[in-house]
N, C-alpha and C positions, 0 to 999 in steps of 0.2 A: 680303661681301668685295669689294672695288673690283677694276678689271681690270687696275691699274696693279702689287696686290697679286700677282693671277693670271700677269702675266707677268713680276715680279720670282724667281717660283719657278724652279726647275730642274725638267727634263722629269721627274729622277729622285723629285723633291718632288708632283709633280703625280699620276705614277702610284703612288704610295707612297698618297697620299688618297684616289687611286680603289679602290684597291685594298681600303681602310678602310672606303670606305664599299657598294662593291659584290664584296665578295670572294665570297659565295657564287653568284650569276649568274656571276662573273669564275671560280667553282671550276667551274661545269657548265660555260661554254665552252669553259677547257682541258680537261677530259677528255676533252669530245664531242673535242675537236680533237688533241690525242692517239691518241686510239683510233684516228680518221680517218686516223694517220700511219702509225700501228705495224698496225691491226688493221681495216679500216675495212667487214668485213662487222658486226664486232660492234659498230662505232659506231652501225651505222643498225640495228639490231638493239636499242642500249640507246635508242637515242632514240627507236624505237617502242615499247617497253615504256613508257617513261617517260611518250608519248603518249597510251596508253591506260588507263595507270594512272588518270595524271591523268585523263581522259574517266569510268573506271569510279568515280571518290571524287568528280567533280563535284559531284552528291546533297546528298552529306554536307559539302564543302565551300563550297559556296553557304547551308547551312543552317549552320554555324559559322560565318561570316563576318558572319551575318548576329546571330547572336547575340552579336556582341564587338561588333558599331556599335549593335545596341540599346543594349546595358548601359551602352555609354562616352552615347551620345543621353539618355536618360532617366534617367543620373546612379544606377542600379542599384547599381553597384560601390559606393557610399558607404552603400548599407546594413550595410556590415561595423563601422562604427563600433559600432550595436549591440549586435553580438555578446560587446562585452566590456563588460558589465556584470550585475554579481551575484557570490555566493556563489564561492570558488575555484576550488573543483571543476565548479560552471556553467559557467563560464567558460572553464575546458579545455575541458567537452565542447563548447560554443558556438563557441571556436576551431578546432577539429578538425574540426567541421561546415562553418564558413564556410571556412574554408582549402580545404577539400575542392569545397568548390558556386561558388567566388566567381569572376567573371570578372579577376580582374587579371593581365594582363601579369608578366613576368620584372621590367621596370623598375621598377614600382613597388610590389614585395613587400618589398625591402630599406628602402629607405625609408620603409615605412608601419611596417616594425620595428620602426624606430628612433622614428617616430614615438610608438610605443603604449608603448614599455619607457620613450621622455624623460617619457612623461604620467603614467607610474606602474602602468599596470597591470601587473600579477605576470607574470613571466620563463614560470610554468609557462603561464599563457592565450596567450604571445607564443608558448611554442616549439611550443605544439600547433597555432597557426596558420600558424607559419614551416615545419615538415614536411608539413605538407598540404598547404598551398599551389601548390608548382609540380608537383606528380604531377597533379593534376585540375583541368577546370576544364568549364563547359557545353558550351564549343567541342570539347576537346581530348573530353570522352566523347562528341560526334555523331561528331568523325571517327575517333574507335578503333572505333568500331558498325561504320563503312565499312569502313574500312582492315581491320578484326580480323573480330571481333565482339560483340554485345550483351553477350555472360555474359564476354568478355574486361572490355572498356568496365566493367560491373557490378562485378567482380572489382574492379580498380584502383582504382574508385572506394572501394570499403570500405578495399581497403589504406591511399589515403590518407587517411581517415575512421582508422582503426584506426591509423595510424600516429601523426598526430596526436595521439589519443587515449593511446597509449602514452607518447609523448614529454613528453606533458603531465603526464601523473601521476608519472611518475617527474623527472620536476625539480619537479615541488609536494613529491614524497617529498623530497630533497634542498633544499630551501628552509627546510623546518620546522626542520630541523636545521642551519639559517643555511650553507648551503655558497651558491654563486655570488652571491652581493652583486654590484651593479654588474656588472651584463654589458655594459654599452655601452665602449669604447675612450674614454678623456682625447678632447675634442674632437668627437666625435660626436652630431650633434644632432638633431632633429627634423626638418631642411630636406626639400627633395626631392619627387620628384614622387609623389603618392599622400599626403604627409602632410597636409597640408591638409584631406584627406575622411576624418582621421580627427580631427584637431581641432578641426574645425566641419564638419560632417555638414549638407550639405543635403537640401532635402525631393527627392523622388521625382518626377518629370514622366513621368506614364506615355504620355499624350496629345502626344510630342514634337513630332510631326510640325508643330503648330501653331504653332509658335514656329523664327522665322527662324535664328536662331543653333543651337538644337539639329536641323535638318535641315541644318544645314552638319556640326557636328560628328559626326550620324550618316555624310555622305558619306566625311570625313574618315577617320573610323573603319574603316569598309568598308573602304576604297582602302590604310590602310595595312594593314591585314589580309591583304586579298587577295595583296598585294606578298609579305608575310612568309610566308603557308602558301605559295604558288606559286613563292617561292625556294626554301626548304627542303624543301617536298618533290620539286621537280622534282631537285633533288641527293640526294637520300633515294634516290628511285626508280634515278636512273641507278647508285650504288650498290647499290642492291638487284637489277640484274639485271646487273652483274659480279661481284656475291658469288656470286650462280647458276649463272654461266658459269664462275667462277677456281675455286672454292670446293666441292670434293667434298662434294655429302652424307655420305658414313662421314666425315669427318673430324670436322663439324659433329653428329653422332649421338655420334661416340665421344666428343667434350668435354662435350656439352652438355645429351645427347637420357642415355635413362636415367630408371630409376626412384628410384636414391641419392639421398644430399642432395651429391654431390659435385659435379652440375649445376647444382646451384642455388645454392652456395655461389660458384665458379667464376664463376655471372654476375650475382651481386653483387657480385662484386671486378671485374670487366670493365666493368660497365655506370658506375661511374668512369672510365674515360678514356676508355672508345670513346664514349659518350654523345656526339652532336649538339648535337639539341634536340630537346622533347618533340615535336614534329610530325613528325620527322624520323625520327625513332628507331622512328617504327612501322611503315612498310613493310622496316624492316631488321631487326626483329622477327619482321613475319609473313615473311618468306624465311626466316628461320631457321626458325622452325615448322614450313614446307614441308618443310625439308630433315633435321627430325627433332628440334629441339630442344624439349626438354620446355615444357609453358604453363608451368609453375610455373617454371621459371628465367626465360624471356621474362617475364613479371609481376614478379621479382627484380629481372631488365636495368632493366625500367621504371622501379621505386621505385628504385633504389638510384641512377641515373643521371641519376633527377630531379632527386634532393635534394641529389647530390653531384657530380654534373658541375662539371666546372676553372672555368667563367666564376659557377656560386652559389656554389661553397666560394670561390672567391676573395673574392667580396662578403660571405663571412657572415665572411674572415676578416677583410678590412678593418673594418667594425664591431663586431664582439663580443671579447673579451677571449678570451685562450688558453684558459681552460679548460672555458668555453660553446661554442665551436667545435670543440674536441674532444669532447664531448658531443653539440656536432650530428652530428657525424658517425659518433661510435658509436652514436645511437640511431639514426641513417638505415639502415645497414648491419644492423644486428643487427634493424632493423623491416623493410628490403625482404627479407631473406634469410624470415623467418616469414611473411612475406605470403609471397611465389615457395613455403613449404613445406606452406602451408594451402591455396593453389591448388594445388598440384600432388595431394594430398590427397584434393582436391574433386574434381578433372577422375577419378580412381581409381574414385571411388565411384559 
């Protein structure tokens, strides 16, 4: 954009952009600066929570960061192409695996969707990789190990293995008997970022470092990384320690905490709108845990918030037809509520 461009805007044009393109840094400084007006022992109070949070998931966030510029450097992510080839049913469980292990980004899960369903391969292979997909990924289960821990991390990761799995078989059920023809939207095509590495699959560069372009692309990688977990959770955190402060434990116990399935139903219907983003979502998880809410509804939040949070239903609704998107989202809901019921289960026994 020229500067001629930059000063034909209005001021109100300019911060309306910033706002677009930095609203979460822009969300942590109002609050901090908020608090500081209305409440300002609790501002330096959440900023040093937030301080130390961050300090204590270091660890675990230098070792994800580090595994999302590997995969993007040495072209990893593109081994997903593989996974969809063979017998029907292979190919669910092959999707519901890679969905579940694969390092891809929010951005280019839609589009690699759309990619796989324009090439032809079967709706049931696409949906069990489309529910797995944003619950897990290498990054997101080092830093649930931190953030949670190991058997939470483990947990999640079967749910989206097992969710996948579920979503898959039951639209392969529904296939046989010719229901969702055409799941893609008039117009919807293959373009987009990620599709590419599913229509010509390159080789694998394990040895990146040696190659001038793939150590740029590793730095690249890191640096946007680091950006995105270090925004989102530094806003994660300062919400998690006003939830703590605003937020009685009985209140968080009597809705949530419990042995019923009424906790866990309850934060599968929640973890749709209050969902963040998955990096986000987990220090606001574990406060609630603190504060008495059962693992098995927190693991519900997780799934259910993953798959159906406002910014991916929006995208799964722009590409898929009404009644594939209604199916996404009843298999999400009715798969995170049984994962949240088999954890909670587990943690019993």
């Amino acid at each position: 954009m020229s500067d001629l461009s930059l000063t034909a805007r209005s001021p109100l044009d300019l911060a309306a952009a910033l706002w677009r393109e930095q609203r979460v840094w822009l969300a942590s400084a109002l609050l901090l600066a908020g608090l500081a007006v209305f409440d300002l022992p609790q501002a330096q109070a959440s900023a040093e929570f937030a301080g130390l949070a961050l300090w204590d998931t270091a660890p675990f966030l230098i070792l994800s960061i580090a595994i999302a510029a590997w995969a993007g450097a040495t072209g990893a992510d593109g081994l997903i192409a593989r996974a969809f080839v063979g017998a029907p049913l292979l190919m669910v469980a092959l999707g519901a695996l890679a969905g579940g292990l694969s390092p891809f980004c929010s951005c280019g899960v839609i589009p690699l969707i759309a990619a796989l369903l324009a090439m032809g391969v079967p709706l049931s292979a696409v949906m069990a990789f489309w529910l797995a997909s944003p619950i897990m990924d290498p990054s997101m289960f080092v830093l649930t190990t931190g953030v949670l821990d190991l058997e939470f991390a483990v947990a999640k990761t079967l749910a989206a293995i097992g969710l996948g799995l579920f979503g898959g078989l039951v639209v392969h059920l529904l296939a046989r008997n010719g229901a969702l023809a055409s799941p893609l939207r008039e117009g919807v095509g293959d373009g987009g970022c990620g599709g590419s590495k599913v229509r010509a699959a390159k080789p694998v560069v394990w040895r990146f470092w040696e190659e001038g372009e793939r150590r740029a692309r590793f730095l690249r990688e890191g640096r946007k990384t680091t950006l995105f977990l270090a925004k989102w959770l530094l806003l994660a955190f300062l919400l998690e320690s006003l939830m703590l402060r605003y937020i009685p434990a009985e209140t968080v116990t009597a809705a949530l905490g419990g042995t019923g399935l009424g906790p866990i139903a309850m934060a599968t219907l929640v973890g749709v709108p209050a969902y963040l983003n998955g990096y986000a979502a987990l220090p606001l998880v574990g406060g609630l845990i603190e504060q008495g809410m059962a693992p098995g509804a927190g693991l519900a939040f997780l799934v259910a918030g993953g798959v159906t949070s406002i910014p991916a239903a929006m995208a799964v609704w722009a590409l898929a037809r009404p009644p594939v998107f209604g199916l996404y989202i009843a298999l999400s809901l009715s798969g995170a509520f049984s994962a949240g019921l088999l954890f909670h289960l587990w943690s019993l026994a």
